[in-house]
N, C-alpha and C positions, 0 to 999 in steps of 0.2 A: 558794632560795625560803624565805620566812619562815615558820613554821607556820599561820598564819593563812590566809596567801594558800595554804598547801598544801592545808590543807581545805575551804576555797571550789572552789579547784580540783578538786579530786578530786571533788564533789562536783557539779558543772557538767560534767566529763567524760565521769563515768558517766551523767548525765541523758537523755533521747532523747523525755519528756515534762516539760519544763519547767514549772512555773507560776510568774509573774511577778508579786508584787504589789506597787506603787510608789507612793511619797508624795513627800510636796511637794522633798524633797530632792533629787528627778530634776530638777524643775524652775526650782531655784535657778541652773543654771547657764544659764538661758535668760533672764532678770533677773527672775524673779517670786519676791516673797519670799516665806517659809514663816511661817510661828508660832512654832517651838517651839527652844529650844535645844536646846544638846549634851545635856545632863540631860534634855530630855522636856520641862521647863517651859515655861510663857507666855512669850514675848518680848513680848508687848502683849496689851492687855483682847482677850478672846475676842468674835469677828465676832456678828451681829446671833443673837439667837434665832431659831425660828420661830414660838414665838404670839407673840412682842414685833411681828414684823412684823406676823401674823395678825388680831390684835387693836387693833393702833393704826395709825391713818391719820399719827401724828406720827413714830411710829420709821418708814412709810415713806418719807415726806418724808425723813427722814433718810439711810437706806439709798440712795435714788433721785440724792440730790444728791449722796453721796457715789461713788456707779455715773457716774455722768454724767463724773466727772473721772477716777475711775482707770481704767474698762474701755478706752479709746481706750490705754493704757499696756499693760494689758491685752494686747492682742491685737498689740501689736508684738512680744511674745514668738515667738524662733521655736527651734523645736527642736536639742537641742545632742546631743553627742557621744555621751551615755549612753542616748536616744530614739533614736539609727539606730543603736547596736550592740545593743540589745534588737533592732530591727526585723529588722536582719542576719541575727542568729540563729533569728527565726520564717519568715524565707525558707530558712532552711537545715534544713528540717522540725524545730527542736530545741525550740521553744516550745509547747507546746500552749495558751496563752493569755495576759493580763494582766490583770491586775485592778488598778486606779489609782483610789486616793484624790482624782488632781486632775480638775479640771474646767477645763483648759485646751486638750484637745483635743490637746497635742502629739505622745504616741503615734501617731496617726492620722496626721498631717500627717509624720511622720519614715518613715511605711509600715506602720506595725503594722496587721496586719489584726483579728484577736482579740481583744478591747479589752469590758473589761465596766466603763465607768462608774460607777463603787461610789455617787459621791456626784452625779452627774448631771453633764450640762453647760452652761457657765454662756454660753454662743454661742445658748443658746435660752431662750423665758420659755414660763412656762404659767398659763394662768387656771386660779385658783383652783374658777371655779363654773361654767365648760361644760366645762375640762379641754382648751382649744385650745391647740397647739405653736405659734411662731409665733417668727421670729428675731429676736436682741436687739439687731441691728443697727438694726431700725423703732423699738424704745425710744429707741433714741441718739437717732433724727432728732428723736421728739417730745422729748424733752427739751430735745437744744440749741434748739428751735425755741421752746420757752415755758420756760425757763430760764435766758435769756440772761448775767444778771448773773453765773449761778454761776461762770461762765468766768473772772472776774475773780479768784477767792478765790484764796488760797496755800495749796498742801495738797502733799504727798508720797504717791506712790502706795504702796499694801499689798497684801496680800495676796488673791487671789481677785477681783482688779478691783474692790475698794476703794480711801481714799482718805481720807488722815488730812486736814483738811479745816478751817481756821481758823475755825470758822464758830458761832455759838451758836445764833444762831435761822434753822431751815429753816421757819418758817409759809409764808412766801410758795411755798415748791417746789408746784409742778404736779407730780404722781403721773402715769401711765401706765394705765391699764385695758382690759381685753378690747375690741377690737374690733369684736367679735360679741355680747357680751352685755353689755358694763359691768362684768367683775366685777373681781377684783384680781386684776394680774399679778404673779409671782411668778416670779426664775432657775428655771429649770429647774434646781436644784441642791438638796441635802439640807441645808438650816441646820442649826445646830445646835437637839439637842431635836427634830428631826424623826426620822423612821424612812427606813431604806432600804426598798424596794418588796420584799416577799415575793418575788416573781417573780424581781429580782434576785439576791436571797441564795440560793435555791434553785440557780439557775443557779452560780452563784461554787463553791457548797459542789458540786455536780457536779466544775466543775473540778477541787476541789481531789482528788476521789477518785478520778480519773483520771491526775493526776501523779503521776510516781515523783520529784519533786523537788521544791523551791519556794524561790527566787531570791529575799527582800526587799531591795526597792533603795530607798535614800533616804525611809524610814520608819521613825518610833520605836514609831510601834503604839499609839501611849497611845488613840489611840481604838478601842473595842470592835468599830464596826461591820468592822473589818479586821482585827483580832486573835484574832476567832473563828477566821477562815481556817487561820492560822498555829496555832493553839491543835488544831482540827480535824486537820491536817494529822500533829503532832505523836503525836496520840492515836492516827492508824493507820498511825504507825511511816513514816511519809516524814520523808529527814531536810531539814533547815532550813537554810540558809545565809543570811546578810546583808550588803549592801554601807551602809553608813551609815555620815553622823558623828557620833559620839557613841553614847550610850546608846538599847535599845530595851526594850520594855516584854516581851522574849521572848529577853531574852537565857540566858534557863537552859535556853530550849529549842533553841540551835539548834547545828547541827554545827560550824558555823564561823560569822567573822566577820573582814569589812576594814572597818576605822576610815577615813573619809576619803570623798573628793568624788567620786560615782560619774558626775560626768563624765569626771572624770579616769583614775578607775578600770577603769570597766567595758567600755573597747576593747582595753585591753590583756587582759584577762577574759577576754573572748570571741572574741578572738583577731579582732576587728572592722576 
């Protein structure tokens, strides 16, 4: 056993309160892409803001017609190898929670019970001005229903149920609004330049002071609202391990680290 995978290991071994926090790299091997390279950097211009949405009726147009063709891509996603051996090991009392970057829901659907949505989920919308939940599957129908043309465009799907999208002028797009009151809908998800909910982070930061471990899988960490976690965790002497490719934004803090595809990796891990 290589030094690497020995510290990981040992590390997973000793564990009996696990914490689990997971990024887009879990979910690469279920076909949804990520953002970021091996380095941490952009692979493509960063997804919508949120006062760019908030503010303008044209970035939603935009945002809406690009939803309309990737999400249906979207949710063909289904859970791979690294989602049921996390889940495996929360049935085997060794998990005390997850905490996931994505908003794809697939923790969940693989059996994970535990599950604290960092950045929301993108399967549900919510108005802006009464604050009603309401599923994103009734956006699809209104869209394809006054949208028709967009069906035609040539686009590649990306990241988050986006959709690179041939397209220059969205004027014509029909937008989506509350049902109940008119107002703007909006993914139930954390754009960028938004904040995660107080309530959530409290809870997250619980977890973390309740584990005697903490698992990062398929995260570089470059985003803060996750790296407090590991940062936190760090500061009161829990040690760190990582399964990921490439570089993370925590790499001086952690016990160990496997370079590579934590689909691939993390059955044999955890003995799944």
């Amino acid at each position: 056993m290589n030094a690497p995978v020995h510290a990981v290991g040992a590390v997973l071994s000793a564990s009996q309160r696990l914490l689990v926090i997971s990024g887009a790299g879990c979910s690469t091997g279920s076909g949804i892409s990520d953002y970021r390279d091996d380095q941490g950097a952009w692979k493509r211009p960063p997804p919508v803001q949120h006062q760019a949405f908030m503010s303008s009726h044209a970035w939603r147009q935009r945002y809406w017609a690009r939803s309309q063709l990737g999400y249906p891509e979207f949710l063909r996603a289904q859970p791979n190898a690294a989602h049921y051996a996390l889940a495996a090991w929360e049935q085997r009392g060794r998990v005390l929670g997850l905490i996931t970057q994505n908003v794809d829901g697939l923790h969940q659907r693989a059996g994970q019970q535990r599950v604290i949505d960092l950045h929301g989920r993108l399967d549900q919308v919510v108005c802006m001005a009464c604050g009603r939940l309401s599923a994103r599957q009734r956006v699809q129908v209104f869209l394809d229903r006054h949208n028709r043309l967009n069906a035609a465009q040539r686009y590649r799907a990306a990241p988050d149920g986006d959709a690179d999208l041939e397209m220059d002028d969205f004027s014509a797009i029909r937008v989506p609004h509350c049902e109940s009151c008119g107002g703007v809908l909006k993914p139930d998800v954390v754009f960028f330049g938004d904040s995660v909910p107080k309530s959530t982070v409290r809870e997250a930061y619980d977890w973390v002071e309740a584990a005697d471990a903490v698992l990062v899988v398929g995260s570089s960490l470059m985003v803060y609202s996750s790296f407090r976690f590991v940062r936190r965790a760090h500061g009161l002497g829990i040690p760190i391990v990582a399964v990921n490719r490439g570089k993370t934004r925590a790499d001086a803090l952690l016990r160990g680290k496997i370079e590579g595809d934590c689909a691939v990796l993390l059955p044999g891990l955890l003995g799944a």
